[in-house]
N, C-alpha and C positions, 0 to 999 in steps of 0.2 A: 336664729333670728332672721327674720324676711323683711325686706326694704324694697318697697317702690318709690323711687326716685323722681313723682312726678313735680312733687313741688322743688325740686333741683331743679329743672327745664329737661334731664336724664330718665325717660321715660321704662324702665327698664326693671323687673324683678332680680334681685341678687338675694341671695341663701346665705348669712351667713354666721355659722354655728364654732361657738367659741369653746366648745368640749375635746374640741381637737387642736391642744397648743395654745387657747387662751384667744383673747378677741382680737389680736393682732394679727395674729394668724391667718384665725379663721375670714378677717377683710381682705387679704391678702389671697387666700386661697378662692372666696370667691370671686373676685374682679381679676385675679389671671384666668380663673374659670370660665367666666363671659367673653376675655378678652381672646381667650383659643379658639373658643366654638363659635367666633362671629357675632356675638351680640353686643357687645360692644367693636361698632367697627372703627378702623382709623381714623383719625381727626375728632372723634367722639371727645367734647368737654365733662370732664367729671365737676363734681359740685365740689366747691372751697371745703378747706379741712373743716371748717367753723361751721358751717351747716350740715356735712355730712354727719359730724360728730354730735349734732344738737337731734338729727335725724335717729341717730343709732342709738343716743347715750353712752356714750361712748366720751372719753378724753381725746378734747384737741391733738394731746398728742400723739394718741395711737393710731388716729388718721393719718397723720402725720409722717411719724415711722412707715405704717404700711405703704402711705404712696412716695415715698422713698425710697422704699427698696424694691416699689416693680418700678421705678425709673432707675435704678442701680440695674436690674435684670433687663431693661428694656422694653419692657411692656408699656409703659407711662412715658412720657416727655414732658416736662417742667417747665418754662421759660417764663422771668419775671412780668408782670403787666399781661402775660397771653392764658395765665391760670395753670393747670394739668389737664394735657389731652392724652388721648391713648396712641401709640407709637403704631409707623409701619415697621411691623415685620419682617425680616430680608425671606427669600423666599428658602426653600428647605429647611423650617423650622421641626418639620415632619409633627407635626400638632396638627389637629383638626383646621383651627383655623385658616393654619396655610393654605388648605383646600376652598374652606371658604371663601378666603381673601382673595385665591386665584380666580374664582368663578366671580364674585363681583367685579374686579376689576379687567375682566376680560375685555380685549380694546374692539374696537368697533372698526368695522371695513374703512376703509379711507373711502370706497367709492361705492355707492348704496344706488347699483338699480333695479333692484326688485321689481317684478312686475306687479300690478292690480293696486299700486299704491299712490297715495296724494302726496307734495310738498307737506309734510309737518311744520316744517316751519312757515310756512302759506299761514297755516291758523289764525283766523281772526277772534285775535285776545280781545285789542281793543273795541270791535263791534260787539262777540259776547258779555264782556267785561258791560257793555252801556247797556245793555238789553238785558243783563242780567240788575241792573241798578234799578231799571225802570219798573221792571215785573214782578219782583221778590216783596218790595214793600208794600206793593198792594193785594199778593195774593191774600187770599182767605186762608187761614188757618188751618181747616179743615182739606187743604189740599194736600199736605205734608201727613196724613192718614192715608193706609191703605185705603184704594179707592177702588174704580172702576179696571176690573183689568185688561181690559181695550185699549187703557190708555188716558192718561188727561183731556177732555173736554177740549182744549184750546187748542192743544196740537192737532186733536185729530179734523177739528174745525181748519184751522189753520192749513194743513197739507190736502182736505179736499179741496179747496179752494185753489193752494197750488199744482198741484197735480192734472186737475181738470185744464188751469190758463198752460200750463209748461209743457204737457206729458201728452193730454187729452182722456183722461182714464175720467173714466165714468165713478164719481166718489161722494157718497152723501158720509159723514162723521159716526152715523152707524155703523154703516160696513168699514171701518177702519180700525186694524188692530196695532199699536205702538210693540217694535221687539228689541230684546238685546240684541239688534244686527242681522244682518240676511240668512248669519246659521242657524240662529234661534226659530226666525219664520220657519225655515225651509222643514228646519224637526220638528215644530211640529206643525207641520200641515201632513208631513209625515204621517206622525204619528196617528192624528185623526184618521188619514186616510186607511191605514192598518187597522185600526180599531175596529171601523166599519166593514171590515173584507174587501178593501179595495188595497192591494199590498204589491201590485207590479208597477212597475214605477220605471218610463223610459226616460233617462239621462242623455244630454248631447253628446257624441262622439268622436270629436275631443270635446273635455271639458274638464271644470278642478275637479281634482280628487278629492279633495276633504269636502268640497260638498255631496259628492256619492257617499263619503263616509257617514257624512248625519242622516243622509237618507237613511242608509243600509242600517244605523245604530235604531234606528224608529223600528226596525224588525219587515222593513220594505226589502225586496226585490228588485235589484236595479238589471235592467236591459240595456243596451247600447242603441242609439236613435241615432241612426248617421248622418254627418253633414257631408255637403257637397258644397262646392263653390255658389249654389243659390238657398244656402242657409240647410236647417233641420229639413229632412226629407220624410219618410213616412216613416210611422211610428210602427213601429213591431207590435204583429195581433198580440192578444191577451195584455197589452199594457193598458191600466185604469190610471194612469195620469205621463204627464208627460211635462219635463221642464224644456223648458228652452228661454235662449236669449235674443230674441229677433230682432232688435233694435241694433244689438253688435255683436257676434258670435262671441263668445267670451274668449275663445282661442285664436279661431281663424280672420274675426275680424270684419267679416261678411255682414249685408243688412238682409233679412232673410225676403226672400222675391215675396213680391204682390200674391202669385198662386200658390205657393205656399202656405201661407199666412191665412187665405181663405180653406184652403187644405185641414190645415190646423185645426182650428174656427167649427169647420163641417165635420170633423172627427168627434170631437171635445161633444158638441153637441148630438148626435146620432146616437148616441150611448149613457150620455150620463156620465160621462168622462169627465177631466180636468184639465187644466192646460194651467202651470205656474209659470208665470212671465218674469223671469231676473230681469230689470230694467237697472242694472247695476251702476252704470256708468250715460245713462240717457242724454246726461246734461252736456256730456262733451261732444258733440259733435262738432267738426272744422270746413267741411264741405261745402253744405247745404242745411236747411233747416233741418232740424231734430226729425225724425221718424215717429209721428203718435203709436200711441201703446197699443197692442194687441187688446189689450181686453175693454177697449171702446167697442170691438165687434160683435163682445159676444160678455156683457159684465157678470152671466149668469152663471159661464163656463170656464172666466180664467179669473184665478188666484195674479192679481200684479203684487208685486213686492220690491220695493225700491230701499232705497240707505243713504243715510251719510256719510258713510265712510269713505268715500268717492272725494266729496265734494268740502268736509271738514277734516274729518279723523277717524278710523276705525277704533282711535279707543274709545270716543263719548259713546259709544253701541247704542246707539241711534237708528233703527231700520221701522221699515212700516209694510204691509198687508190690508192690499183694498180686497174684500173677499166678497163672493156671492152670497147673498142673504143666507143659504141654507148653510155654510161652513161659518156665520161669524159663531153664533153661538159655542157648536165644538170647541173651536180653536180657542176661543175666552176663556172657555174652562178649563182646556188643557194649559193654556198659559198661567191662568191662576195655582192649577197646581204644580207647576212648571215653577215660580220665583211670585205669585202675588201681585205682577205688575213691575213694569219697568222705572227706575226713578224717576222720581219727577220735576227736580229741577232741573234736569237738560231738556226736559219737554219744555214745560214755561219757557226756557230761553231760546231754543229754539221755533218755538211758537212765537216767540216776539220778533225774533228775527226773521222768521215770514214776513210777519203781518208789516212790520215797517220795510220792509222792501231791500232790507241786509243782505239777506238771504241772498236775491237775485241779482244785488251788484258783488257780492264774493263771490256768484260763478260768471257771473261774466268775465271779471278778470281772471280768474284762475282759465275761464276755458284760453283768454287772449295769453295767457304767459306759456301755455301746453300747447298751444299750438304751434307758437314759434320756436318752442324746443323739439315738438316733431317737425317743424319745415329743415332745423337745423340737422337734426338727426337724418334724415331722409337727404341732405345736401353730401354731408361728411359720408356716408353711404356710399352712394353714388360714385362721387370724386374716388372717393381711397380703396372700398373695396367694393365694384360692381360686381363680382360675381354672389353675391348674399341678397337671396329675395328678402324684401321688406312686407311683409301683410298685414294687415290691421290697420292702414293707415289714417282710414276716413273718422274715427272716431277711439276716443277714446284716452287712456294716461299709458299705455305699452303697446309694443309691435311685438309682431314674430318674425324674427330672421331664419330663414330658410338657407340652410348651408348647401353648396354641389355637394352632390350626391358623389357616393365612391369616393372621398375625401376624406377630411376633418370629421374625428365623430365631436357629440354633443358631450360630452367627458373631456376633451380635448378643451376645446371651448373654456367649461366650469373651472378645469383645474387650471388652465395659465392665467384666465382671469382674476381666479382668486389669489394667484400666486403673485398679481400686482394691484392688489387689496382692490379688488372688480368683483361685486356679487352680481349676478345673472340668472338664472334659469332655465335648467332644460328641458325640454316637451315631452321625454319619454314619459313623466307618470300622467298628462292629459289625456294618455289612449286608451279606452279600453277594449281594444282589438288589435292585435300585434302586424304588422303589415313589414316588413323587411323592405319593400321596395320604396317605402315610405322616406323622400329627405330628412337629414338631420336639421332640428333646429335651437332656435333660444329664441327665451321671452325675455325682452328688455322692456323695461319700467324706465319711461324719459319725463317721469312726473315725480317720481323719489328723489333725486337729490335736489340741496336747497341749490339758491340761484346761484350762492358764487359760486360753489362745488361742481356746478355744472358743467362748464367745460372741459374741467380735469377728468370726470368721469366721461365724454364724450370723449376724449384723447385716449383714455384708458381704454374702454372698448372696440375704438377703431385700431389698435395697436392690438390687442387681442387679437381682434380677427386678423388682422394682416401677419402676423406670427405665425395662425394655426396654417390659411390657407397656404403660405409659404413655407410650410413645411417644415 
């Protein structure tokens, strides 16, 4: 006998076969069943005996018996007025469960500063909450149909318009493709690029490793494109595209020089080449005014590709691709057979949130709260532990701290941090060329924790460092 429990509020399939010991049993046998392997997890309300019984056909009171004796075994808890919920398990039950139970209830760092990440708690519920009330009841119907897989109309309207005022990228709503996020672009532009015979592919040196990964999975050839202190340098012969992030180095921090740039620009073009612009993080600038995008120079030659995830959330996977006339086509249909198109109610509400001018006051104060947390970070630096270079400064939600050399390694660092619940980052997997004489360092994310947490995580890490470099 199979029960789905939807109309209890218990959305859950339970099995259960009353050939084995009668129907008491068998309720018995399957709701300890669920309740081992995690499907039923704790605090779970079961349905009153009177409806599970009317559910099953079943007598009130063999509901009844059964969920008194897994509260007699302790699987259930009873409490009058609170109904029957499902009980926590003390831990070495040695049942599946207990494995389960441990992996969800696995606790969370006390101090979260990952690099590459926004304040989650920054999220603006209430501006999308209003821009989603506005836009929802007037769309068309026909929007909620697979559509265009470039993307909804409104959004990609909506981000030329910003793009061009904020960034200066050259963007008519044609060439604009909507992604699951900057990994989704980056594979496939990949992957078109392979398809055609263009499969070498130069990456920044340093730069993240999971985005070499989505390259490399596109069946690309990645080369190492080294930086120097004035950004991406020359791209290694035989590479048919090349990434870079000129606006902030994604590692070092750096805004890539003027002759570079036109370096780039002149390569990209001469050949028929590519140039993909990560404009990851463009909005934060603290300095001076933002850096306009590389592919104002050259819109014919460089792939830009920008996100949200910076600026709201990486989980709405929200990213966009201004592309040269001759890749939008590819890219649309590798996207279509890719997922179909990205949903589309976080386009409409994002789109609205453009268009009323949300958008641009949630980064301005996000840029004004990241900046005073790196002026603070950069203070606390300084004062407590000067021997730790600070780089990335002029932009951005992280730094890299550059350890003396012949010291503290980067291991050092990871583990006492995390040993006083401090997550960090270390820069050995950004390389892909192994240098020995190269500083140890860490990536600190000073835009991941929420505001009050902050200072306890800035305490944290300056106590880190001053532990490691003392030895």
């Amino acid at each position: 006998m199979a029960l789905d429990w939807a109309t209890s509020g218990v959305d859950l399939h339970v099995d259960v076969d009353p050939t084995k010991g009668g129907r008491r049993a068998g309720l018995e046998r399957a709701l300890r069943d669920a309740i081992r392997d995690g499907r039923l997890a704790p605090g779970t309300r079961l349905p009153a005996t009177r409806t599970l019984a009317g559910e099953l056909g079943m007598a009130r009171g063999t509901v009844t018996a059964a969920y008194e004796q897994l509260v007699a075994e302790g699987y259930l808890s009873a409490r009058r007025g609170s109904g029957t919920v499902v009980a926590e398990l003390p831990a070495g039950t040695g049942d599946q469960r207990g494995a389960v139970g441990a992996a969800r209830r696995t606790s969370r760092p006390r101090h979260d500063m990952s690099p590459g990440r926004p304040d989650l708690s920054a999220f603006p519920v209430e501006a999308w909450l209003r821009a989603a009330r506005r836009v929802l009841p007037r769309t068309e119907v026909t929007s909620f149909a697979l559509g265009d897989p470039r993307g909804h109309p409104s959004l990609r309207t909506a981000l030329a318009e910003y793009l061009g005022r904020t960034r200066g990228v050259l963007a008519d709503p044609e060439s604009i493709i909507i992604t699951n996020g900057f990994m989704q672009g980056i594979g496939l532009l990949a992957r078109v690029l392979h398809d055609s015979g263009r499969s070498v592919v130069a990456m920044e040196d340093p730069g993240h490793a999971f985005h070499r990964e989505a390259v490399r999975r596109a069946g690309s050839t990645i080369v190492p494109l080294p930086v120097d202190d004035q950004g991406a340098s020359r791209v290694p012969d035989g590479a048919d595209a090349a990434v870079v992030t000129p606006a902030h180095q994604a590692i070092l921090g750096m805004v890539l020089a003027p002759e570079r740039r036109r370096a780039l620009v002149g390569w990209a073009g001469s050949g028929g080449r590519l140039l993909v612009e990560d404009d990851y993080d463009g909005e934060f600038r603290y300095g001076r005014q933002p850096v306009g995008a590389l592919q104002q120079m050259a819109p014919e030659h460089v792939a830009y590709l920008g996100t949200a995830s910076k600026t709201l959330a990486p989980g709405i996977r929200l990213g966009w691709m201004v592309l040269p006339r001759r890749l939008v086509g590819p890219v649309a249909e590798a996207k279509s057979y890719a997922d179909s198109g990205t949903e589309v109610i976080g386009q409409l509400v994002l789109a609205e949130l453009i268009r009323d001018h949300e958008y641009d006051r949630h980064v301005r104060a996000q840029r004004l709260r990241y900046r005073r947390r790196r002026d603070e970070l950069l203070r606390r630096l300084a004062r407590d532990v000067p021997e730790v270079r600070a780089r990335g400064a002029a932009a951005g939600v992280q730094l890299l701290l550059e350890l003396p050399p012949g010291g503290a390694s980067e291991a050092d660092v990871t583990e006492r941090a995390a040993a006083r619940g401090l997550i960090v980052a270390a820069t050995s997997a950004v390389w892909q060329t192994p240098d020995p004489h190269r500083p140890p360092g860490i990536l600190v994310g000073y835009a991941t924790p929420p505001d009050h947490g902050y200072p306890a995580a800035l305490d944290a890490l300056i106590a880190t460092l001053r532990e490691v470099l003392d030895g």
